[in-house]
N, C-alpha and C positions, 0 to 999 in steps of 0.2 A: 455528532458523536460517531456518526457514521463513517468517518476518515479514515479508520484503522484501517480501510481496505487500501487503500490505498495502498495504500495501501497497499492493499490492498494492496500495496500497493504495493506497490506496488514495487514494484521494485527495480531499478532504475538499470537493468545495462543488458550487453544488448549480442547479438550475434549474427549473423548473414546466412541465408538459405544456401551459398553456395559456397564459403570458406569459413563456414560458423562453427565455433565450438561450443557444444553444449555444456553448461553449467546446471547444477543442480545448488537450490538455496539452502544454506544449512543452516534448520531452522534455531538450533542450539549455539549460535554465533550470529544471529539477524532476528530484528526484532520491528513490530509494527506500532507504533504510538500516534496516537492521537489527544489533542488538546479543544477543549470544548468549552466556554465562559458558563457562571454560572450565578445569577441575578448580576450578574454584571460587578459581585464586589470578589468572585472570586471564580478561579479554573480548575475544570474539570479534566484529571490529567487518568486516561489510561492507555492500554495497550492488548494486545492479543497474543493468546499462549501459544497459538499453535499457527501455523498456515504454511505451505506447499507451493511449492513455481520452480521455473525454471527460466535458465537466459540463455539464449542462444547470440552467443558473440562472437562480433567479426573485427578482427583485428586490424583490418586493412582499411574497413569503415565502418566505423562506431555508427554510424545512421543505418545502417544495414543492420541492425540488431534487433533483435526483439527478448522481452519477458513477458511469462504467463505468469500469474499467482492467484491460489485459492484459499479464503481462509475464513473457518469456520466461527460464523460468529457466538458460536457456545464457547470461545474459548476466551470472549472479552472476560477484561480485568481492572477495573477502576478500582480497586483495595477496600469495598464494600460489596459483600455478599449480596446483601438487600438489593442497592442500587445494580449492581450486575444481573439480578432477576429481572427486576425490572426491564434492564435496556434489550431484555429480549422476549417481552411481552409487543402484541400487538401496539404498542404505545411508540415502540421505536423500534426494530429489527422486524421483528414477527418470525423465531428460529424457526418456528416448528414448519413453516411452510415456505422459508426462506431460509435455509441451514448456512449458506453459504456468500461471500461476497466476494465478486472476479472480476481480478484486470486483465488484458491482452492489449498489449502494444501494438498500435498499428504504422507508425512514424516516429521517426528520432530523427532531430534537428542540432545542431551543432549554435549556441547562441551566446558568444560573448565566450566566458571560462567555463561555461557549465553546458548542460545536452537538455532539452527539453522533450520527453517521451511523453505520445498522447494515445490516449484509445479508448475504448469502453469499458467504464467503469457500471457494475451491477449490484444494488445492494437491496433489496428488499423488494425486488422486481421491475426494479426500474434501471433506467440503464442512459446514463447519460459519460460523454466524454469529457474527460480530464486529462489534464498536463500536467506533468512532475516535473519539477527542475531537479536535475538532480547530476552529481560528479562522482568517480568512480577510477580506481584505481588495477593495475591486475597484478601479482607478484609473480615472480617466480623462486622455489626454491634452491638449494643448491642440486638436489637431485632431477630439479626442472618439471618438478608438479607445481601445475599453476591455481592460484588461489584470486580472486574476482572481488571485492570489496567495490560497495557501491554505497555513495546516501542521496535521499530523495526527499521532495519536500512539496509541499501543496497543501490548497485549501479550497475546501468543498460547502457548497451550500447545502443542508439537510434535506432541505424543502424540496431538493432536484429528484431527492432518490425517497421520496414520500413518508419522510421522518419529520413529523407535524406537529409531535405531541408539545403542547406548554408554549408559550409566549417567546418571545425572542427576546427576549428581558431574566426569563427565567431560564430557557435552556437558548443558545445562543446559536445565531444562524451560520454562521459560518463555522467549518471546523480544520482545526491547522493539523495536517498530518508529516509524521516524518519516520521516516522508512531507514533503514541502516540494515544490509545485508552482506552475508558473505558465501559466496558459493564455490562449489569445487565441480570440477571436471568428471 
């Protein structure tokens, strides 16, 4: 259930140290979702209210890009108050001494129609890397303000980032995350 970071994730596009333009995620048009089984007859579908990043993108070469994104796991949302307490009790997050879950892209690979972005992913103090598949569009207006659209997709073992609590039967080991952002300049 820890995927939302992905996340945290993560968000998929990208910009070069030396002809990169920085994008800003606007979090009012991009959204962080995560899918989680649950006793295996049914899914556990939330998302996250809030979280913060940027993409530094290179036009010239999309593998030259990076995104950072931070996003506060007080703002998970599975459509149950109760359960939302819950996922940030020591049981699974632990907010109060883990407020936060962060990606930083270290590599973008060009694989087939899509880019696969990988880096360190951190959730509960643990910090293992993960790969996003993820495709991404940039527009430009007629006034020539450009707008970055990206989606992203991966799936995360809990167990990586020390979210243990219940069976794999009852809450389910792997979590499908998908990411859909839009950032501006």
């Amino acid at each position: 259930m820890k995927l939302w970071v992905c996340g945290s994730l993560v968000l998929a596009l990208c910009g070069s140290v030396w002809s990169a333009q920085e994008f800003e995620i606007e979090p009012g048009w991009s959204h962080v979702e995560f899918q989680v089984s649950n006793f295996a007859v049914h899914t556990v579908n939330g998302r996250f209210k809030s979280f913060s990043g940027s993409v530094l993108y290179d036009e010239a070469d999309v593998t030259r890009s990076s995104v950072t994104v931070t996003i506060p796991v007080v703002g998970i949302d599975t459509g149950i108050k109760k359960r939302d307490e819950h996922l940030q009790t020591a049981d699974f997050f632990e907010t109060v001494q883990f407020p936060d879950i962060t990606f930083r892209s270290e590599r973008i690979e060009k694989k087939g129609d899509a880019y696969v972005m990988s880096g360190p992913l951190t959730i509960k103090g643990h910090t293992k890397e993960v790969d996003l598949i993820f495709t991404f569009n940039v527009e430009k207006s007629q006034e020539g303000t450009q707008t970055l659209h990206a989606e992203a997709r991966g799936t995360l073992n809990r167990h990586d980032f020390g979210i243990n609590y219940g069976s794999n039967f009852s809450v389910g080991k792997e979590v499908q995350i998908l990411i859909h952002i839009q950032a501006i300049p």
